[in-house]
N, C-alpha and C positions, 0 to 999 in steps of 0.2 A: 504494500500500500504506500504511495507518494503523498506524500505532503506537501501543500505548497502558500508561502507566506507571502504575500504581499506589500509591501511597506509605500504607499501614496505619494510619501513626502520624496524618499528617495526614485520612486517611479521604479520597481525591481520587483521581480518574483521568484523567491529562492527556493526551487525545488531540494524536498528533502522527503529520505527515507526511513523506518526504522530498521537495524541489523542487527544481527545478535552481537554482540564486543567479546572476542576472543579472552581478553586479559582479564576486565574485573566480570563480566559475567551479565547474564541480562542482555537487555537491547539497547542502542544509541543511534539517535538521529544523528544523520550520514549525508551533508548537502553533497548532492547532486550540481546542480549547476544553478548559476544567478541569470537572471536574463534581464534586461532593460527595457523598460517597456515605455517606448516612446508614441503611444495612442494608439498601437496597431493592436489586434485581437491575434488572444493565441490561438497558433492556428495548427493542433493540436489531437490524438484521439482518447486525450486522457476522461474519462468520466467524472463526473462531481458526484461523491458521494456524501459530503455535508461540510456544511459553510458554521464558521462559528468566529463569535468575536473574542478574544481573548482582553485579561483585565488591562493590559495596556494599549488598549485598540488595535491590538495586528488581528487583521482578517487572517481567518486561517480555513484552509480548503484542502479536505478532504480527499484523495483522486485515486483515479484505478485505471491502469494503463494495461496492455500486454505488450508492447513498446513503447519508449520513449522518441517522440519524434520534433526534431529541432523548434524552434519558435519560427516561424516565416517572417522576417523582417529584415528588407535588402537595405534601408538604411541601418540597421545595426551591424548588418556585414559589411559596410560602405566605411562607418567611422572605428570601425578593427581595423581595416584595410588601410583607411588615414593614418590612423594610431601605431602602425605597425610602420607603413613608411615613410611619416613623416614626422611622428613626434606630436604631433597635434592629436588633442583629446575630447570628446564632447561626454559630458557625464552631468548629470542630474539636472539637463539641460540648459547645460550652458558649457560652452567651447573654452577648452584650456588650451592655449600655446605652446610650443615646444619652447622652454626655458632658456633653450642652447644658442637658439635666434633671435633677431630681433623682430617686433612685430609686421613689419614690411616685410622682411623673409619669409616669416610664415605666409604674409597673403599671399604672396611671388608663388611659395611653391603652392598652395593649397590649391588657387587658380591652374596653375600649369598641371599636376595633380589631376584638376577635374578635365582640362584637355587631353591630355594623353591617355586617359580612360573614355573619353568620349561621353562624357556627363555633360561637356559641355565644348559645342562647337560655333561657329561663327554667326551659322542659322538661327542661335538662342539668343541675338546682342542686339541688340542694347539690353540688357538687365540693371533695373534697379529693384532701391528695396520699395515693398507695398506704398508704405506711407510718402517716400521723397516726391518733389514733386522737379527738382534743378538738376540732381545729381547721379548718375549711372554709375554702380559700380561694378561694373564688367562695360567695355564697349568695343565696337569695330573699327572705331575711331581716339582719339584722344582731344574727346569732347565729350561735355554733358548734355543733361537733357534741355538747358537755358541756350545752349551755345557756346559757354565758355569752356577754354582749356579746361584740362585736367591741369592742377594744381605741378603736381611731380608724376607724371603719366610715365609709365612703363610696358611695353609692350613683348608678356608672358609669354605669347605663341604666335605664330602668324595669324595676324589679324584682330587678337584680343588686347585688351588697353586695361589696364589698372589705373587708381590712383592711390599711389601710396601714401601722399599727406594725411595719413589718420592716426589718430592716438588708438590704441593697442585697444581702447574698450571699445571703440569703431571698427573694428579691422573684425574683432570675435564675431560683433554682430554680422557684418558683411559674410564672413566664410561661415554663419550659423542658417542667413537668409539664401545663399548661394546653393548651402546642401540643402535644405527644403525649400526649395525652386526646382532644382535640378534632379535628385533625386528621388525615387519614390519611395513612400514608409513602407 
């Protein structure tokens, strides 16, 4: 029988089993794997066999598998993938930087990153974020959406234009609006 906890705040569902414990005897919960749950439903053939609240509010759920079958979520494959080659982290939603860079590097590679994967090509530019209404951050050009230059424009890949004049809490949001634009949950 699989266990599996929930935790809201963190946005995680930490599959867990009970096994019997070789050394003191008895059974012990055995996590299985954590998943991140960035909105998408598991997509799964475990059974619910009873939902329960526990006294420090973790939902806790009951389950009965005859396999365990991964969570279906290509953005969560998508920021392993990041995570793995670039350093860059998104966790309890929100984009951590690789420390080793500065934050312009990080956007240089995260941008080049989504090109060379093909997340993001020429056909997809201008992108800005929802709300701007002046400023592109991705373009085919090294201009905004007003007209004006890019500030410190750099051009990632052929064709694509950055602006790297942004403070570091600008830059997360940009490479955070970029993968939910570009990629699918």
């Amino acid at each position: 029988m699989y266990h599996a906890t929930i935790d809201p705040d963190a946005r995680t569902l930490t599959l867990t089993e009970r096994r019997p414990d070789p050394i003191v005897g008895g059974e012990r919960e055995v996590t299985i794997n954590t998943y991140q749950l960035n909105g998408s439903p598991l997509e799964t053939d475990l059974v619910t066999r009873s939902i329960t609240l526990d006294e420090d509010g973790t939902i806790r759920l009951e389950l009965e598998a005859d396999d365990l079958t991964e969570l279906a979520n290509s953005r969560a494959s998508f920021w392993d993938e990041v995570s793995t080659a670039l350093g860059i982290e998104y966790r309890h939603g929100e984009v951590r930087l690789n420390d080793e860079k500065s934050a312009a590097q990080n956007y240089r590679d995260f941008v080049r990153f989504l090109t060379e994967r093909d997340h993001l090509t020429t056909e997809d530019l201008p992108l800005a974020l929802p709300s701007a209404t002046n400023r592109y951050i991705v373009n085919n050009e090294p201009h905004h959406q007003d007209g004006s230059e890019m500030t410190r424009e750099e051009e990632v890949a052929e064709g694509v234009y950055i602006d790297v004049n942004a403070s570091a809490d600008t830059i997360r949001r940009h490479i955070k609006a970029l993968a939910e634009q570009l990629v699918p949950a």
